[in-house]
N, C-alpha and C positions, 0 to 999 in steps of 0.2 A: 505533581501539579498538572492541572486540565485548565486550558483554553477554554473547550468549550465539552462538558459532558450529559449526551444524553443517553435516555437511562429507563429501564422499565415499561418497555411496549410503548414507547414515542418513537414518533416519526412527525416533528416537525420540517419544515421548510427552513432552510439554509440557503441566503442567497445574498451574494455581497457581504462575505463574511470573511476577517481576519482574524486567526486563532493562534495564538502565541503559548507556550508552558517554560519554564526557564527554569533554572536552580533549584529543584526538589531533587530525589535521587530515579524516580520513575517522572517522566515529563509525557507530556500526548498531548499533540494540537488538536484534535476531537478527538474524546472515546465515547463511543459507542457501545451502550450495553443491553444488549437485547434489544435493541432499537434501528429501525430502517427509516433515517432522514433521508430526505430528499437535499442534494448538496448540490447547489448551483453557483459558479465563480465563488470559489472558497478556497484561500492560503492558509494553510495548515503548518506549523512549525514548531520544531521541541528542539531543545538544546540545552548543554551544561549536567546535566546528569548520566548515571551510570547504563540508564534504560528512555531511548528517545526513540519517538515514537508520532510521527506527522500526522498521523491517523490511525485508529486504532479501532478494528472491529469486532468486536468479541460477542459470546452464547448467543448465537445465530443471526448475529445483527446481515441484515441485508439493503446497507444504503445505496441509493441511487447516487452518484458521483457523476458530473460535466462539468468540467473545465473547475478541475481541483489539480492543486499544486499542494504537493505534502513532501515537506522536506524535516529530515533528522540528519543531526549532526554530530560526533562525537559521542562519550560511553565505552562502553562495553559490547550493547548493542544499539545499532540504529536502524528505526525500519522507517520507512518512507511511509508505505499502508503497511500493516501486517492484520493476517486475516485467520482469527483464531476459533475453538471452537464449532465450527460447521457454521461459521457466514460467506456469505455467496453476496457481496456487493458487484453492481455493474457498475463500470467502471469506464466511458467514455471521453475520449480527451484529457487524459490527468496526467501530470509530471510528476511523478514519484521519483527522488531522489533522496540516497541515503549514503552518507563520506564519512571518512575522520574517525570512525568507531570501529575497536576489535573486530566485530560482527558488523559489516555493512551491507542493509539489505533493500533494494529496491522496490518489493514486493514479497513476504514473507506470508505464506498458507500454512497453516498446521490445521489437523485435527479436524478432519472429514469438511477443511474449507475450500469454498469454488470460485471463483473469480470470472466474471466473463470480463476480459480488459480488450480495447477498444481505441483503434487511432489515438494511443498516450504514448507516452516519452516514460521507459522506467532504467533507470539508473544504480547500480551498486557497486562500490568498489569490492566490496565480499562477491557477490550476487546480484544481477537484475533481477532474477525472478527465484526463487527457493521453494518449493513444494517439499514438504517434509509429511512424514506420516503418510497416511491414505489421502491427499489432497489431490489437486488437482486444478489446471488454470487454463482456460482458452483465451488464447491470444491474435486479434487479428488486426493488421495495418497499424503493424509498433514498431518504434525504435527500443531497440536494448544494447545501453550502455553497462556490458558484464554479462557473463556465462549464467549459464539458470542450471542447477542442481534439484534432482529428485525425477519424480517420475510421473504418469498425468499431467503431461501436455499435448493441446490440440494445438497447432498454430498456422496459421493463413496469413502468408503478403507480410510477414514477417523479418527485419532486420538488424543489421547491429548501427550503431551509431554513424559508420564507416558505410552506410549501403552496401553491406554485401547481405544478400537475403541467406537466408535459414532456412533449415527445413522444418517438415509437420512436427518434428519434436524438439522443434528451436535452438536446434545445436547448429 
């Protein structure tokens, strides 16, 4: 199930948008396929299935995100964003939050993906942040609620939930 899916070299505007996915076994509050939207105050949320998914960017999607809240709940896995692929969305002001799932991820990168995130709030109980494969994520003026696993991070002004700051490699 998809809230809201875009798809195929679109890049519409997103603004004042509530996206919901519920009860299928793969859920995404937006996916993104090949598509860099522009996401402005946009609630994102997936729950009830095996695969939850609050925002989903996949084959090179590069959205513009401010003040996006994407939240996954329960499953198997749950990614709050997960950034698949080789997309590189900027990512200013967002609350990513991911609970309640085997796999809970606040930000998940795979597969040659970049993230520049930006004064947001990112939360996992697996993971705040996961760079898996060759990814890689710059992070500046964040809170992270959870450990970030992998490798390719930049980090600036960087903290945990507790204010204690972090270093350049967010540990």
């Amino acid at each position: 199930n998809r809230g809201v899916y875009n798809e195929s070299s679109s890049s519409p505007t997103m603004t004042n948008v509530t996206a919901t996915a519920t009860g299928g076994t793969e859920n995404r509050g937006v996916y993104n396929s090949s598509s860099s939207p522009t996401m402005n105050n946009v609630t994102a949320t997936a729950t009830g299935g095996t695969e939850n998914h609050g925002v989903y960017n996949d084959s090179s999607s590069s959205p513009t995100m401010t003040n996006v809240t994407a939240t996954a709940t329960g499953g198997t896995f749950s990614h709050g964003v997960i950034n698949y692929s080789s997309s590189s969305p900027s990512m200013n002001n967002v609350t990513a939050t991911a609970t309640g799932g085997t796999n809970s991820y606040g930000v998940y990168n795979n597969s040659l993906s970049s993230p520049s995130i930006r004064n947001s709030s990112i939360t996992g109980s697996t993971n705040s942040i996961r760079n898996s494969g060759t990814s890689s994520a710059q992070v500046a003026d964040t809170a992270l609620g959870g450990v970030v696993t992998g490798t390719g991070f930049t980090c600036l002004g960087v903290y945990t939930t507790a204010f204690v700051a972090l270093s350049g490699g967010c540990l």
